[in-house]
SERO-4910 file (N, C-alpha, C, O; in steps of 0.05 Angstrom, whole numbers):
BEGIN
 pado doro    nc1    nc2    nc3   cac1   cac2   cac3    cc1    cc2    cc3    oc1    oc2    oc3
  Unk    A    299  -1145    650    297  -1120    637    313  -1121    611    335  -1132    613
  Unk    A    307  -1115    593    314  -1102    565    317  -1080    562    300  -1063    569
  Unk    A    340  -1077    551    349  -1047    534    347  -1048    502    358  -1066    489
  Unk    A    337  -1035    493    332  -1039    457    342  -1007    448    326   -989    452
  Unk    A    371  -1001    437    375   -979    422    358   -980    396    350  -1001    384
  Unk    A    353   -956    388    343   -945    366    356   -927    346    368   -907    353
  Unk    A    353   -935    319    366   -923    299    353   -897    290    331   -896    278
  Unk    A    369   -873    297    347   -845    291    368   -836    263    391   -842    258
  Unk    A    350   -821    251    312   -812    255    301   -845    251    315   -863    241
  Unk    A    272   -850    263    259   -870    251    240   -869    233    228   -849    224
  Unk    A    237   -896    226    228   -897    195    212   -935    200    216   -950    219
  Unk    A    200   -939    180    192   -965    175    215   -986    172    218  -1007    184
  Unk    A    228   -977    158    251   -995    152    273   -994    178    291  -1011    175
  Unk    A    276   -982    199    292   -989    215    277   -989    239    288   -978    258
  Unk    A    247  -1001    245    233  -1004    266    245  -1026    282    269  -1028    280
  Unk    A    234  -1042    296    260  -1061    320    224  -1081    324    202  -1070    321
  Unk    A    227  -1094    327    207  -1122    336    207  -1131    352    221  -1151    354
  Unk    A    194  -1124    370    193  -1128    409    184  -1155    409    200  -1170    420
  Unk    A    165  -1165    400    146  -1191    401    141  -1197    382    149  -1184    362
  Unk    A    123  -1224    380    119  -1254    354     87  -1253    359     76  -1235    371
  Unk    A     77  -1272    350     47  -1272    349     44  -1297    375     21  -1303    384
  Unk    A     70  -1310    385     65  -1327    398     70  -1312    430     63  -1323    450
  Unk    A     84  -1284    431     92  -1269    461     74  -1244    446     90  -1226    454
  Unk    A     61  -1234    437     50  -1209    434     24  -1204    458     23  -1184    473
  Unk    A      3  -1227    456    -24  -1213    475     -4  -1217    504    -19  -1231    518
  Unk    A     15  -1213    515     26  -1215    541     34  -1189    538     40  -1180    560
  Unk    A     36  -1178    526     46  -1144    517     77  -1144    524     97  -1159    522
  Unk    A     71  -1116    534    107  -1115    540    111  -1095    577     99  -1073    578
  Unk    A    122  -1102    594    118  -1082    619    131  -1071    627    154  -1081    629
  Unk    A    127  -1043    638    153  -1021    644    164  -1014    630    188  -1015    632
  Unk    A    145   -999    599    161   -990    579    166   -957    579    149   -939    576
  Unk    A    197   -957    585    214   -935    592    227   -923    569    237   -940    554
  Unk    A    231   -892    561    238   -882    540    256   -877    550    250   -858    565
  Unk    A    293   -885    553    303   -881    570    331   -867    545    355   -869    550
  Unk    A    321   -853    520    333   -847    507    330   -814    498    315   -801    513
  Unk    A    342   -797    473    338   -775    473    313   -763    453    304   -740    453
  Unk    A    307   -783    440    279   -779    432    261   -788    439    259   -802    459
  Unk    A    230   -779    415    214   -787    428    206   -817    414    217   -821    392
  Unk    A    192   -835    424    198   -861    410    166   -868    402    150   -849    404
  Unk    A    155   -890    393    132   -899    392    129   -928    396    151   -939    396
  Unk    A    111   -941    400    111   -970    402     84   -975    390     64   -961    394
  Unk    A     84   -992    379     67  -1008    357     62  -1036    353     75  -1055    346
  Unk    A     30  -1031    363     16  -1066    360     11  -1064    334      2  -1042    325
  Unk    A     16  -1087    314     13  -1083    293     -2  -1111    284      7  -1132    292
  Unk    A    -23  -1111    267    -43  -1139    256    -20  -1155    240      4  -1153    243
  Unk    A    -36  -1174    222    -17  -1190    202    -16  -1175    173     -3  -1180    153
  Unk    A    -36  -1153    177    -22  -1140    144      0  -1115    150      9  -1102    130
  Unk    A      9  -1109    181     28  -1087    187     11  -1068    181     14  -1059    159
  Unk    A    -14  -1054    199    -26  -1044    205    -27  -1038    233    -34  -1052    251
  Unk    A    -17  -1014    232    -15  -1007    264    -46  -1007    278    -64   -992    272
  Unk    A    -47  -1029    301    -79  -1023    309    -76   -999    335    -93   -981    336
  Unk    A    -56  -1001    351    -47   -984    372    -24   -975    385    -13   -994    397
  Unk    A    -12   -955    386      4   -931    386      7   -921    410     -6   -903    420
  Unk    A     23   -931    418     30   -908    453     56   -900    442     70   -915    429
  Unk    A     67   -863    449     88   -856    443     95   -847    471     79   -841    489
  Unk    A    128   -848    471    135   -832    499    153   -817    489    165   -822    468
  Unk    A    156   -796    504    175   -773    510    201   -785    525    200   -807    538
  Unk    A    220   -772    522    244   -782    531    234   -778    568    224   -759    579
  Unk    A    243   -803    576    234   -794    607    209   -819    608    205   -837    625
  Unk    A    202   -815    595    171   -826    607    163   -859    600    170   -876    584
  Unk    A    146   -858    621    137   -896    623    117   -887    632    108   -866    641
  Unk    A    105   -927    622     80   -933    621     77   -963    636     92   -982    630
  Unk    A     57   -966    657     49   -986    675     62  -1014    656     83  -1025    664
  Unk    A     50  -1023    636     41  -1042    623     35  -1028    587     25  -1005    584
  Unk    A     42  -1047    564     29  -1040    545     21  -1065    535     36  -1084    532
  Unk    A    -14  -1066    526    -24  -1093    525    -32  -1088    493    -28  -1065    486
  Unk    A    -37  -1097    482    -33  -1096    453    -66  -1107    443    -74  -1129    449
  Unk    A    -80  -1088    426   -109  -1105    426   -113  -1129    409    -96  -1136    393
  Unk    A   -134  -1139    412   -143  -1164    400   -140  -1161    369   -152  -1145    355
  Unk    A   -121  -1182    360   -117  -1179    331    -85  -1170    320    -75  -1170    297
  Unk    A    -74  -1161    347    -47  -1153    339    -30  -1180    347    -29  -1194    367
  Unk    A    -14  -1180    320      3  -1209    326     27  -1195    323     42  -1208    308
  Unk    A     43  -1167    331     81  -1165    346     64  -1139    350     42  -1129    344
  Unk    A     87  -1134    364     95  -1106    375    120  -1089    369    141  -1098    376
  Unk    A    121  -1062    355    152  -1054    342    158  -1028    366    143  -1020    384
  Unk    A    182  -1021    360    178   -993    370    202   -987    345    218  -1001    332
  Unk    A    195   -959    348    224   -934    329    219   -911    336    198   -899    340
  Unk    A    237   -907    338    246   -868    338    237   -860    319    239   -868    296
  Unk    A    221   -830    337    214   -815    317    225   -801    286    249   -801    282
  Unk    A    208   -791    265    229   -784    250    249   -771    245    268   -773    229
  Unk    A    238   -746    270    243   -720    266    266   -713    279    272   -689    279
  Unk    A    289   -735    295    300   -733    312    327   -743    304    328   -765    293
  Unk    A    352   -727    310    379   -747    304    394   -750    328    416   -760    325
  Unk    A    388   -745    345    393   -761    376    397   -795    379    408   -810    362
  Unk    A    386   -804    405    394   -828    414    371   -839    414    355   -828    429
  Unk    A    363   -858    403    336   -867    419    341   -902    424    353   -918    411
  Unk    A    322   -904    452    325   -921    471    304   -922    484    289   -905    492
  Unk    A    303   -960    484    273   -965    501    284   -990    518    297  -1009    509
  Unk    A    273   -985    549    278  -1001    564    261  -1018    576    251  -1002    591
  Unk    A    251  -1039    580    226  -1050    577    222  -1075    594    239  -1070    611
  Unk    A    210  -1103    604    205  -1118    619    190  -1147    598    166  -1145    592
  Unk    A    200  -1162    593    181  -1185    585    172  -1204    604    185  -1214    622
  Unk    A    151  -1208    600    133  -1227    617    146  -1256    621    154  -1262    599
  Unk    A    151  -1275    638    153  -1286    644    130  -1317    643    107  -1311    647
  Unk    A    134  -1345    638    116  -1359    649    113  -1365    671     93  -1379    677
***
């Protein structure tokens, strides 16, 4: 398990880099918003184009996040709107 604090409010410039193009299609599992905002997570291509977006609410998780075909990392950041804590707790895959 991983804990990844987040710098609020978020913004582009203080997003956090979960994964590489070499750990990204393994996604990321048991991603827990275990902080006081709300957060986002981001598959993103090679021009930093977000292709897909799951956000959570403080509280909330998700099975698995698999990232689609074409996304080489995965970011997450706190929202912008927020000067709280934000925090993501999460699972990397294993070989």
């Amino acid at each position: 398990m991983a804990v990844q604090p987040l710098s609020c409010p978020g913004s582009r410039d203080n997003a956090v880099q979960l994964t590489n193009e070499f750990t990204t299609a393994a996604g990321i599992g048991h991603p827990t918003n275990t902080g006081e905002c709300q957060i986002f997570i981001d598959a993103l291509d090679e021009a930093g184009n977000s292709l897909e977006q799951l956000g959570l609410d403080p509280g909330d998780r998700s099975d698995w996040f698999f990232p689609p075909s074409g996304a080489v990392s995965i970011w997450v950041v706190c929202t912008s709107g927020c000067s709280g804590r934000g925090e993501l707790t999460y699972d990397t895959p294993t070989a």
